[in-house]
N, C-alpha and C positions, 0 to 999 in steps of 0.2 A: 519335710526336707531334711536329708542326710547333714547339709551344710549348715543348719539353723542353730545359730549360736544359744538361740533360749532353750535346745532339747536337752533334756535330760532322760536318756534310757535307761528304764530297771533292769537290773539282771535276773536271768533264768533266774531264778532259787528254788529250792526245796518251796519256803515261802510260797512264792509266786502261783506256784504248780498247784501247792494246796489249797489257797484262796480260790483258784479255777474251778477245781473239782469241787471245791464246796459250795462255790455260786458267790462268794463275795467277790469275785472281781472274773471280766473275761480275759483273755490272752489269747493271741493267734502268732503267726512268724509270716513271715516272707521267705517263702521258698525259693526264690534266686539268690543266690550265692554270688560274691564278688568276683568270684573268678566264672560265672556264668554257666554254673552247674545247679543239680538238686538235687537232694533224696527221693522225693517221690512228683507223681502228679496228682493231679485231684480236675477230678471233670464235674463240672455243676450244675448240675441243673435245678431249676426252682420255678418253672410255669407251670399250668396247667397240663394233666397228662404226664408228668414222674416216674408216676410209679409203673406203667407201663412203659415207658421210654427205658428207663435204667435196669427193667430185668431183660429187654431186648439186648442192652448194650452186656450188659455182663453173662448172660450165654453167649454172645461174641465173646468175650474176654474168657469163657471157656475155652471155646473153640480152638483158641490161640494162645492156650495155657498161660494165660496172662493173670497171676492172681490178685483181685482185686477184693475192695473192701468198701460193705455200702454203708454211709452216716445219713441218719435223717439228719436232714437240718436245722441250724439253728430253730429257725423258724420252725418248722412241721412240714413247709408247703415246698418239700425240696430235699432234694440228697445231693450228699456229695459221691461219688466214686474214686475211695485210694488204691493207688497202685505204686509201692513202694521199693527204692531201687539198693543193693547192698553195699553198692557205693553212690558217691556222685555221680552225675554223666550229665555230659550238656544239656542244656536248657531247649534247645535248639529239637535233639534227639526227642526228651522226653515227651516236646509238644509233637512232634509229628506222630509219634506210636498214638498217643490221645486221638488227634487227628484220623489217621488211619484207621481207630476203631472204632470212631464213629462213620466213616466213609463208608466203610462193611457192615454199621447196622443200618446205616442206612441202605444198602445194597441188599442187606439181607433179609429187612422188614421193607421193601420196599412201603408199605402202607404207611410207616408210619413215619413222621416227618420230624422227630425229635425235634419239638418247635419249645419244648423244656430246655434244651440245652441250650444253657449262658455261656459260659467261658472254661478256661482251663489255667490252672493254677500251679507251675507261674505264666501266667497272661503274656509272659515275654521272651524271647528269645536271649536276649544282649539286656543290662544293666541301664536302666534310663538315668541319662547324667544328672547326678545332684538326689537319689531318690534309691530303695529300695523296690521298686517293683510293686506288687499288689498284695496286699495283706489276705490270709484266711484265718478265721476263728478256730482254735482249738475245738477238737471233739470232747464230749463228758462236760463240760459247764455243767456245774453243779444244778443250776437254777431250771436251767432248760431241760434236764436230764429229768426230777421232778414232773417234766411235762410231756416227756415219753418223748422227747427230741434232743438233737446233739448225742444220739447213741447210735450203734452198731445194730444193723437188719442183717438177717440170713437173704437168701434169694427169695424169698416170700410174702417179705417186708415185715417179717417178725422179729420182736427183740432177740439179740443172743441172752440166754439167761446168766451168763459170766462173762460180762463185757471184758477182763483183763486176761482170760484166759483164750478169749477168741482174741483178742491183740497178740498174745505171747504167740496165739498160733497162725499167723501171718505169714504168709512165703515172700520172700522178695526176690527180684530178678537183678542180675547183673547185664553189665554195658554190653556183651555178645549175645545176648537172649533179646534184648530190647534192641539193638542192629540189626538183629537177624530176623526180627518180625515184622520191621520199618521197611528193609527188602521185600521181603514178602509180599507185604502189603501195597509198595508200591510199585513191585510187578504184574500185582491184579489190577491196576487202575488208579489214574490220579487219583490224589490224595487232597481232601477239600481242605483247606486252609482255613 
């Protein structure tokens, strides 16, 4: 709880970061913003059938030049899907373009039932009173990294062999690309919530 007199929050550090990547400690953020924006989304999935679900969805995220970025999971049994924005934009926004594209893979695989996908990150539209919204793990954890999880897959589900040079080479979208594809999108058909 945001209000809880006993929290004590560490700050980002240099520190921090490095403890991460080397595996002594994890970190993640809350991607809702106080003023009820984000930098990016992140789609989840972790059941059974992944790895076929997520390269459905990310040729849709071809499709729709929407550049995205696949992490296995903490665990192994799971990816996450980034899609990362150049500014803020609502919270509200970014869930529905998520939304959307999985409504089109589901439209487009019709077969397959993305019964993998959990949630999207951030989980909320508007700021829950008294609370930061829903936590995600940092990617690269040192420790899990070691175990060929918490890194970056091409569409193939292979490692990149320079996880910070595939980072630096990330494209991100601005708030009139990510409108203009929620349009789009919800001119071909409701958009499953």
């Amino acid at each position: 709880c945001s209000e809880c007199p006993n929290s004590k929050f560490l700050p980002a550090t240099d520190q921090a970061i490095h403890d991460h990547l080397s595996g002594k400690k994890m970190i993640g953020l809350y991607p809702l913003l106080q003023d009820e924006t984000c930098w990016f989304l992140v789609i989840d999935f972790d059941k059974g059938g992944w790895q076929g679900h997520v390269k459905a969805f990310l040729d849709v995220c071809g499709k729709w030049n929407i550049p995205a970025a696949l992490e296995r999971s903490q665990s192994g049994n799971g990816a996450h899907i980034w899609i990362f924005f150049t500014d803020p934009i609502p919270a509200y926004l970014a869930r529905k373009l998520g939304c959307g594209l999985i409504t089109q893979t589901m439209k487009d695989r019709h077969e397959i039932s993305l019964s993998s996908y959990d949630r999207l990150f951030p989980a909320q539209d508007t700021m829950p009173k008294g609370g930061f919204g829903n936590l995600i793990a940092l990617p690269l954890q040192g420790e899990r990294r070691k175990r060929g999880n918490s890194v970056f897959l091409d569409t193939d589900l292979n490692l990149h062999a320079d996880q910070w040079g595939f980072l630096a080479s990330i494209q991100r979208i601005n708030y009139d690309e990510v409108n203009a594809v929620v349009r789009r999108l919800s001119e071909d058909g409701d958009i499953i919530d």
